[in-house]
Backbone as a printed PyTorch tensor [residue, N CA C, xyz], in Angstrom:
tensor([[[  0.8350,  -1.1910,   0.0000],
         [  0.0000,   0.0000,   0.0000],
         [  0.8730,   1.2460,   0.0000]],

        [[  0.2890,   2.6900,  -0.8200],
         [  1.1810,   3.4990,  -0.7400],
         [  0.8070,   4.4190,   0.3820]],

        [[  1.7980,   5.2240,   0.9500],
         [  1.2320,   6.1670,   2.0220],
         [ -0.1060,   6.8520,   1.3140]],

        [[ -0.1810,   7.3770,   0.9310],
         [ -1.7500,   8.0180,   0.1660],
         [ -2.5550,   7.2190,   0.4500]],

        [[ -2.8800,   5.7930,  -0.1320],
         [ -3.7160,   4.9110,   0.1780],
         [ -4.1290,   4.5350,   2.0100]],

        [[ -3.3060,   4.6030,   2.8690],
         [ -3.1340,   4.7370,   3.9360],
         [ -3.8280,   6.1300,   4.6400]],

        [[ -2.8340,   6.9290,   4.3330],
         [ -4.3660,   8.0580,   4.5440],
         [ -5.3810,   8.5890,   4.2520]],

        [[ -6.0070,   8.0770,   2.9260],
         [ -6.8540,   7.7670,   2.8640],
         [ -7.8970,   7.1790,   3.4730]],

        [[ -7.3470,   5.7840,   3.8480],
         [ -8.1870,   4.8200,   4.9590],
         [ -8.4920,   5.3120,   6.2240]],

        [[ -7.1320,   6.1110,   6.8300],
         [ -7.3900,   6.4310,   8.1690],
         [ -8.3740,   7.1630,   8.0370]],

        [[ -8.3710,   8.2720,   7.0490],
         [ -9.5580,   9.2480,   7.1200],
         [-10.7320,   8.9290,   7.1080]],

        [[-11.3600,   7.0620,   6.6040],
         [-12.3850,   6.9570,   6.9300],
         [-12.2930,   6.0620,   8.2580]],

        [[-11.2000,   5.4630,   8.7290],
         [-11.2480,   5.4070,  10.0070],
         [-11.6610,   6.1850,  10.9900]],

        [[-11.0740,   7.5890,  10.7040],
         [-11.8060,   8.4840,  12.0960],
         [-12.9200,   9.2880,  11.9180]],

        [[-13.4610,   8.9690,   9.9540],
         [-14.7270,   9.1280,  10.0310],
         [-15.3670,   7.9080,  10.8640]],

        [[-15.3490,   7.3180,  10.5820],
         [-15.9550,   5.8420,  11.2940],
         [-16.2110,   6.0220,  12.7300]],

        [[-15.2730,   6.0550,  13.6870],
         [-15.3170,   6.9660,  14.5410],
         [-16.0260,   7.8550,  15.0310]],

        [[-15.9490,   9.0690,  14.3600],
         [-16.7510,  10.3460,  14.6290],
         [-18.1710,   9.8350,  14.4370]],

        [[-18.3680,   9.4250,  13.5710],
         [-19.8640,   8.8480,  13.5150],
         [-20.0260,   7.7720,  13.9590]],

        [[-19.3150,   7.0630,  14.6080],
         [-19.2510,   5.5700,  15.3520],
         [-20.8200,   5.1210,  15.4700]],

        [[-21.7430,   6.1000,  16.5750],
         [-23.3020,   5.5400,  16.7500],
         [-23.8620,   5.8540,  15.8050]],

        [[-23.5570,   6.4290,  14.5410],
         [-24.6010,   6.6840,  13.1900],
         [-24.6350,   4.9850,  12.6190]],

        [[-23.3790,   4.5460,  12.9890],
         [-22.4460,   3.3360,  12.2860],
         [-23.4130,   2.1250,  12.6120]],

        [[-23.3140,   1.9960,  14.0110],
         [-23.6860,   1.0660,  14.5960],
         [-25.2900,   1.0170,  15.0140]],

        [[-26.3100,   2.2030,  14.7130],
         [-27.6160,   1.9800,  14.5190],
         [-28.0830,   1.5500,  13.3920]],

        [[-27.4060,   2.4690,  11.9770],
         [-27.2260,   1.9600,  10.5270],
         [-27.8150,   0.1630,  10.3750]],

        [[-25.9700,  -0.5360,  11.2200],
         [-26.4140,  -1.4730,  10.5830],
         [-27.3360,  -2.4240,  11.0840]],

        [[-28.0460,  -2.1280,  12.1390],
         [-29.4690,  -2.4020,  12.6860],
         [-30.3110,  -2.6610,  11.1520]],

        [[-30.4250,  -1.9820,  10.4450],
         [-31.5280,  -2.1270,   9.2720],
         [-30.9160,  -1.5490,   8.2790]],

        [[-29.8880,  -1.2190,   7.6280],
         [-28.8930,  -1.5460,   6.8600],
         [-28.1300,  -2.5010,   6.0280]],

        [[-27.6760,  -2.7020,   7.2660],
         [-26.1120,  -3.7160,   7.2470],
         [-24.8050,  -3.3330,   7.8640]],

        [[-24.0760,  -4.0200,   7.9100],
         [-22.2150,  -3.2310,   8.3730],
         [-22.1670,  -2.5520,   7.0990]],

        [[-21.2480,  -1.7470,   7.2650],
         [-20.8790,  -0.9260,   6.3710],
         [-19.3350,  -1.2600,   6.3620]],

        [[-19.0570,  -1.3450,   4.6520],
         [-17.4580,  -2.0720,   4.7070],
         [-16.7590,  -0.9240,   5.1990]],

        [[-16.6260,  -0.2250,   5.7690],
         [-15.8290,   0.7660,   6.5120],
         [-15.5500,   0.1080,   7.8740]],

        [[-16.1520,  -0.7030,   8.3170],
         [-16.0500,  -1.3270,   9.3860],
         [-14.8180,  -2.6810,   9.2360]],

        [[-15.1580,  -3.0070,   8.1120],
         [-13.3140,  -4.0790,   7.9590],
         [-12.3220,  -3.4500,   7.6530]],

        [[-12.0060,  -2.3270,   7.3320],
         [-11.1780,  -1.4780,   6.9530],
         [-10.9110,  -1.2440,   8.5150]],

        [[-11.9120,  -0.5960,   9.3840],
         [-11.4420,  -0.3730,  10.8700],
         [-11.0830,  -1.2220,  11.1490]],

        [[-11.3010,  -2.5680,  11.2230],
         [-10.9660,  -3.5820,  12.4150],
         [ -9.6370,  -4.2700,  11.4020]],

        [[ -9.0240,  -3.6150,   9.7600],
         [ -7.8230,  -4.4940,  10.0820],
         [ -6.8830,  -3.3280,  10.4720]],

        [[ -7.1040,  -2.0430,  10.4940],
         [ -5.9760,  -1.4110,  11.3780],
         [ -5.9710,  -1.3610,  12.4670]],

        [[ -7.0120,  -1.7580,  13.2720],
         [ -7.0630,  -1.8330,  14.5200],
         [ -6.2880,  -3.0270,  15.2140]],

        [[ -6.1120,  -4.2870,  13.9640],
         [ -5.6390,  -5.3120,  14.2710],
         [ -3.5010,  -5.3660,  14.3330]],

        [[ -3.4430,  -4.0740,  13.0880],
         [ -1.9870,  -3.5720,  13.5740],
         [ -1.9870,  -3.0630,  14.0490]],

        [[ -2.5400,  -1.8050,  14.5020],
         [ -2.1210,  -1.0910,  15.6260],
         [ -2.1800,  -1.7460,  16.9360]],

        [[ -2.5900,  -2.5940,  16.8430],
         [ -2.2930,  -3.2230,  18.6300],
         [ -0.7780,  -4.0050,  18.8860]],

        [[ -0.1450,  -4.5200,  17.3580],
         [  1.6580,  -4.8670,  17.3960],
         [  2.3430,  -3.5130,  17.6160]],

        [[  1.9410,  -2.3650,  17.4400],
         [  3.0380,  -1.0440,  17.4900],
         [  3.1250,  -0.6250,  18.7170]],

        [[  4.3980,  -0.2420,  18.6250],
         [  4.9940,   0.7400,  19.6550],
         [  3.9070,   1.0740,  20.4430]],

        [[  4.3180,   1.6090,  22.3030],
         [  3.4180,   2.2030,  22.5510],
         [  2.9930,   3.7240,  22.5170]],

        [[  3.5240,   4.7010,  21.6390],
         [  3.8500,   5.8380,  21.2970],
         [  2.9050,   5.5070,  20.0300]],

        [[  3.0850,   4.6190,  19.3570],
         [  2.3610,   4.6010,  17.8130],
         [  0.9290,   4.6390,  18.4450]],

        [[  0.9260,   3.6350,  19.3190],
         [ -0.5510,   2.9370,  19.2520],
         [ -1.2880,   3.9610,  19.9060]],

        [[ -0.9330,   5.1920,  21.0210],
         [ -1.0250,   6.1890,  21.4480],
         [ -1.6850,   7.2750,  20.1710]],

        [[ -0.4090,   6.9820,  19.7210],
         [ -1.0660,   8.6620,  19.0150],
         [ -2.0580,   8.0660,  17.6710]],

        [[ -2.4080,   6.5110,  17.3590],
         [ -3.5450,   6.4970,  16.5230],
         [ -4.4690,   6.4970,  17.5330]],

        [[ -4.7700,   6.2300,  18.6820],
         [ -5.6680,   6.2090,  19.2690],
         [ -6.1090,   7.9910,  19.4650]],

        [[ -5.1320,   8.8700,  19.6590],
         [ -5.7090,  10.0810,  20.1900],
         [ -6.2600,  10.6240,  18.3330]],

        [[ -5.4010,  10.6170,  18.0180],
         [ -5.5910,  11.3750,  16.2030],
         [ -6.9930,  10.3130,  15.3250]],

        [[ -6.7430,   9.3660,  15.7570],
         [ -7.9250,   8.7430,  14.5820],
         [ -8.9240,   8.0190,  15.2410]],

        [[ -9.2060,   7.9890,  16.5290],
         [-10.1850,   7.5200,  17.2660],
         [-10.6580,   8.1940,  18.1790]],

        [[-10.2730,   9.1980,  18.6690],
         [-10.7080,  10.4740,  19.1460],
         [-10.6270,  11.6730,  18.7420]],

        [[-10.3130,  11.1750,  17.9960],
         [-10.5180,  12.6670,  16.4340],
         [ -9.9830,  14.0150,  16.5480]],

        [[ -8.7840,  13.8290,  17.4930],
         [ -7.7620,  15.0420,  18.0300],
         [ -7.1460,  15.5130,  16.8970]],

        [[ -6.8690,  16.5630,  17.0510],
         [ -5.9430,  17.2390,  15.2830],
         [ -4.4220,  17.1830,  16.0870]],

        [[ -3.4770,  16.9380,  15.0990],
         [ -2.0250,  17.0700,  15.5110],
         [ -2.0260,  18.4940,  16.3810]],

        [[ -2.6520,  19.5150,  15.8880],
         [ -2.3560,  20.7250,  17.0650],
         [ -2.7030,  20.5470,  18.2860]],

        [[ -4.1470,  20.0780,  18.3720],
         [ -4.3970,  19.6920,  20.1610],
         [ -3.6560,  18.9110,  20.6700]],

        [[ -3.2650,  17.4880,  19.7360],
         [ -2.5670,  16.6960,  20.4250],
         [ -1.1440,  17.3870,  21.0190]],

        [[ -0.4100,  17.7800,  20.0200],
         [  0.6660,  18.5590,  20.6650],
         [  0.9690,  19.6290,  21.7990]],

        [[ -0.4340,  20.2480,  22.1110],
         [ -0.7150,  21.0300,  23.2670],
         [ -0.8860,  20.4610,  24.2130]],

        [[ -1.3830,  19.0020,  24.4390],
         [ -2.0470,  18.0540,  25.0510],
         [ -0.8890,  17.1950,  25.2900]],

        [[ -0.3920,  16.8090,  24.9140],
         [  1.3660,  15.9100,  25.0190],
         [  2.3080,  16.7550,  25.4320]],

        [[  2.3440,  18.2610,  25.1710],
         [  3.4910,  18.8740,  25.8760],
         [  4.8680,  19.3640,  24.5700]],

        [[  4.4690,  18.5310,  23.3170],
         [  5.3470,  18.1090,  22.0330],
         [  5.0790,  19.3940,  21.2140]],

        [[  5.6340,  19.6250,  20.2100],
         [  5.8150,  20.8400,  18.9270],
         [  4.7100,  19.7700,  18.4200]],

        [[  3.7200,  21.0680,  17.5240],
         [  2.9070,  20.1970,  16.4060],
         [  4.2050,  19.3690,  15.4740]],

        [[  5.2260,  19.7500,  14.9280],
         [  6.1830,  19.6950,  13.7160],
         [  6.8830,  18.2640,  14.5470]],

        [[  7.0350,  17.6700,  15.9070],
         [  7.2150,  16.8340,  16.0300],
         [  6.0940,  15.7750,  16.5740]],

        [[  4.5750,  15.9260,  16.6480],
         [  3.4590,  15.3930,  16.5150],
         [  3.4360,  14.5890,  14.9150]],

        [[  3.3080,  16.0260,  14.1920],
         [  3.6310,  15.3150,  12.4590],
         [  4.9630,  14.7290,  12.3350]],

        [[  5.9710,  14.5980,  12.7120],
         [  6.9590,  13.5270,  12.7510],
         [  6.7690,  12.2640,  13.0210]],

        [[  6.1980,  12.0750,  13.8780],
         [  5.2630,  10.6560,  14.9600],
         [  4.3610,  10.6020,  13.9850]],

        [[  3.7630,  11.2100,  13.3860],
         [  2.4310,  10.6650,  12.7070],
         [  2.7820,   9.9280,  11.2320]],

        [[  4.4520,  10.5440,  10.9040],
         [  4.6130,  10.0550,   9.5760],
         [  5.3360,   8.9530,   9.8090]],

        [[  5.9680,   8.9220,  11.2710],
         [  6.1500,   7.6050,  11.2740],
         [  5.1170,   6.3370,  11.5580]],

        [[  4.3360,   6.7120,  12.4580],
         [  3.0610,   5.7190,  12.1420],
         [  2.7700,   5.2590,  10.9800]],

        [[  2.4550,   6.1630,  10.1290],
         [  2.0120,   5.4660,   8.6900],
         [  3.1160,   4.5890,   8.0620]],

        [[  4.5140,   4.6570,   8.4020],
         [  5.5520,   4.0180,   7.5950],
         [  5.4200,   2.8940,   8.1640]],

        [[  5.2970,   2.7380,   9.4860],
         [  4.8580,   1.9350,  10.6630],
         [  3.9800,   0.7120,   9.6280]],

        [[  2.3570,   1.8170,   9.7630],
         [  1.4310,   0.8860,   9.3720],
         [  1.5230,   0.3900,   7.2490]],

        [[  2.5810,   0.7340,   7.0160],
         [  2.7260,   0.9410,   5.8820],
         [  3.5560,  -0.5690,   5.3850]],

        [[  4.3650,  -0.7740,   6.7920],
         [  5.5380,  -1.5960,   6.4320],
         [  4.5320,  -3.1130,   7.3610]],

        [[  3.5420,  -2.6820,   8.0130],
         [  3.2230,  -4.0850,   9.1810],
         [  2.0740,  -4.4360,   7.9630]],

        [[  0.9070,  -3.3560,   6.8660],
         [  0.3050,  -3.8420,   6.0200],
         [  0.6090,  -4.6590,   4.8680]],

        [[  1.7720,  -4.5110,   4.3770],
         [  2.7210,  -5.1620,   3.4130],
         [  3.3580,  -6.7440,   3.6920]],

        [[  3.1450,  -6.7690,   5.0680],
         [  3.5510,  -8.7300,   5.6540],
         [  2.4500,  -9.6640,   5.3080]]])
């Protein structure tokens, strides 16, 4: 997968998220919505990463924090928040590719 493709996904990951109970009444009389296997296989790497990785997908794409809060919130420069974040994706870039 290329990084693009990757953030891509996340972005409907923490849409997924943000609308989590739209998600999960939906597929009451719906169905799942394939956005939901897309969540649960990054959810399934992010639980092998670092605990710094698995941290900051949890604050950025499951609590839907922007790199600026997070960095106000951690104590960190946004510019080294987005450092951590680009390594995550190389992260989830290199554990999607096994």
């Amino acid at each position: 997968m290329t990084l693009a493709e990757i953030r891509e996904d996340l972005k409907d990951v923490r849409y997924y998220y943000n609308r989590k109970k739209m998600f999960d009444e939906a597929s009451q009389s719906v169905g799942k919505s394939s956005v939901i296997d897309k969540v649960l296989k990054y959810n399934d790497v992010i639980r092998t990463a670092p605990p710094m990785y698995y941290d900051l997908y949890v604050c950025l794409y499951i609590k839907n924090h922007t790199q600026e809060s997070l960095s106000n919130e951690l104590g960190y420069t946004p510019e080294y928040v987005q450092m951590l974040n680009k390594k995550l994706l190389l992260f989830l870039q290199k554990s999607l590719s096994n």
